[in-house]
Structures are given as structure tokens and as C-alpha cells.
NUMARDREN-902032 format. One record per residue (C-alpha): residue number from 1; residue in three letters; x, y, z. Coordinates in pm, 1 decimal. Each point is the difference from the previous one (the first is absolute). Layout:
BEGIN
  resi  resn         u         v         w
   NUM   ALA         X         Y         Z
...
***
This chain:
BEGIN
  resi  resn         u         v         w
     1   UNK   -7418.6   -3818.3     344.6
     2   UNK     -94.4      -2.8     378.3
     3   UNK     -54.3    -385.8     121.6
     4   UNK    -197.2    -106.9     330.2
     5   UNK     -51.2    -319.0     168.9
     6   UNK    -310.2     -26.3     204.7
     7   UNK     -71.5    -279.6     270.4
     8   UNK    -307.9    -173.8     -37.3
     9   UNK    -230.1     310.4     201.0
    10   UNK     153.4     237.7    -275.3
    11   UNK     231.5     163.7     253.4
    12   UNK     337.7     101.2    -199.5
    13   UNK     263.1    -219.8     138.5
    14   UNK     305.8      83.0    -257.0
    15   UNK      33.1     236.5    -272.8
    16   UNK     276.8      83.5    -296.6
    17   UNK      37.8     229.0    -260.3
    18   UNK     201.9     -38.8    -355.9
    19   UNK      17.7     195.7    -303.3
    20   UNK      20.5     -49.8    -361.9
    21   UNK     382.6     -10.5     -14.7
    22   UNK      -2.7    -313.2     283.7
    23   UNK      81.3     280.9     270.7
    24   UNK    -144.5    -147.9     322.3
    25   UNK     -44.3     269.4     187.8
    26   UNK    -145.4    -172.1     350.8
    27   UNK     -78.2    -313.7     126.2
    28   UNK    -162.2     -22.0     349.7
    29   UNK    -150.0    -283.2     197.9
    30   UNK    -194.2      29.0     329.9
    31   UNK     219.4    -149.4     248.5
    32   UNK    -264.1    -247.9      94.2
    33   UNK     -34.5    -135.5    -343.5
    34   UNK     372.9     -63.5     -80.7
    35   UNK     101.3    -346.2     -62.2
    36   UNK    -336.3     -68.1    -214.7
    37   UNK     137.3      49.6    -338.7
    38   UNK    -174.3     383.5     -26.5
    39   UNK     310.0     139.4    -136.2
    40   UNK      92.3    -263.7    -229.7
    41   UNK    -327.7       2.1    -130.5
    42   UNK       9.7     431.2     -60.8
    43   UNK     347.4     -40.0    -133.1
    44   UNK    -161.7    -255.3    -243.3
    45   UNK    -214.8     223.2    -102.9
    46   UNK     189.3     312.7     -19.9
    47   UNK     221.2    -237.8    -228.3
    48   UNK    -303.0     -70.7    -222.0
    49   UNK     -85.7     360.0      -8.6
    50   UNK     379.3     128.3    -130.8
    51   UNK      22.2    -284.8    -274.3
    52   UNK    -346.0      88.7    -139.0
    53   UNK     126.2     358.1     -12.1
    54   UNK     344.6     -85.8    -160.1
    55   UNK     213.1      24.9     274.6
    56   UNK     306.1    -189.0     -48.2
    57   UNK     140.1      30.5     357.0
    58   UNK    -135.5      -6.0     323.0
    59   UNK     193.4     268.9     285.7
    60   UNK     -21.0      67.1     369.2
    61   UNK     124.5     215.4     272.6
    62   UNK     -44.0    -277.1     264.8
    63   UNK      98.1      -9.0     359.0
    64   UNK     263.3    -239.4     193.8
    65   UNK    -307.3    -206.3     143.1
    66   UNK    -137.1     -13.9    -362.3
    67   UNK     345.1     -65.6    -193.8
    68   UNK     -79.1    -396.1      15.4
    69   UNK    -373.2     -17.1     -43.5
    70   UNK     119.0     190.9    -327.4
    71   UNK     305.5    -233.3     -83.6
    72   UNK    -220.5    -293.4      36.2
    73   UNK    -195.3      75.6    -268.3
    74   UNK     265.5      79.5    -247.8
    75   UNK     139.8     353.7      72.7
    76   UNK     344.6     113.2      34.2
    77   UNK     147.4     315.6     157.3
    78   UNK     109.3     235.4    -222.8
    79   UNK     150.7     248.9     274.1
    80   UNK     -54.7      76.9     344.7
    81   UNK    -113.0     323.9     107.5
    82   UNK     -23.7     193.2     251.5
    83   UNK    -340.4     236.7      42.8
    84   UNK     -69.3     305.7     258.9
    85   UNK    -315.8     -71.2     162.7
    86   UNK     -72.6     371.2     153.8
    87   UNK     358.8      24.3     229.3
    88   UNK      14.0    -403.3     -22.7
    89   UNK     232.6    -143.5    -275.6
    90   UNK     -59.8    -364.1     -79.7
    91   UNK     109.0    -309.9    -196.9
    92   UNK    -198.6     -79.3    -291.7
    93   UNK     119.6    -244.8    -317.5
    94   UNK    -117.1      71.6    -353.2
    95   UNK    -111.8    -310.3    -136.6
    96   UNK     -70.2    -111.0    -384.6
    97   UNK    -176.2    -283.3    -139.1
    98   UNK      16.5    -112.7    -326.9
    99   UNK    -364.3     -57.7    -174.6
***
């Protein structure tokens, strides 16, 4: 399921992505939107969608910036990680939430 949040002039302003297993695949926010609740809201609703499809779990790859917007809401890290980005490695924490 692909999610978007629109601002009131339709203009997408944050969008996220899960599938059936409670994968969430992305989760972006327009930098001049954050703080509002946008991604709290998607990652409501990408929780709705993965418990009408059966999904017992909800998992991440999530960056260091994102590792506490995550662990507010109830996730834990299940491993870091580091990813190659083209020639760039980086940090990224596998996260798991129990639906």
C-alpha cells in the first residue's frame, strides 16, 4: 500500500509505503511539514493497513535521525546495520513492532 498526505491545496507533503507482512518500506515527510503529526498520522495508517491484512508485526530499516520517532511509538531495534549507499556505507537499525 502506497500512503500520501496532502496539505490543504492537494500538494503531497509526506508519503509512506507498507506491505501486507507490516514491512514499511518508506516514510518521508517534506521538511517543511515536519513537526505536524504527518508521519504519525501515515504510520497510523500503514498500521491499520498491516492488521487488516494479518500482519502480526510491524518492521523497519530506519535511519539514526528516525530511530526515536520509531521508538516512540512502540518499536524496538532488532539489529543495527550497516547499508552501502553507491560507495557510501551507512548506519541503519532494523526495527520491529509488535501488532
Amino acid at each position: 500500500a502506497f500512503l500520501v498526505a496532502e496539505n490543504p491545496a492537494g500538494e503531497i507533503v509526506g508519503v509512506s509505503s507498507v506491505n501486507d507482512r507490516g514491512y514499511l518500506h518508506s516514510m518521508f515527510v517534506d521538511y517543511r511539514y515536519q513537526g505536524m503529526g504527518i508521519a504519525s498520522a501515515l504510520l497510523e495508517r500503514a498500521r491499520q493497513y498491516a492488521v487488516c491484512a494479518g500482519a502480526k508485526e510491524m518492521t523497519s530499516e530506519v535511519s539514526i535521525t528516525a530511530r526515536p520517532f520509531f521508538e516512540s511509538r512502540g518499536f524496538q531495534v532488532e539489529k543495527e546495520q550497516e547499508v552501502m549507499v553507491g560507495t557510501i556505507s551507512m548506519k541503519n537499525y532494523f526495527m520491529k513492532r509488535r501488532l
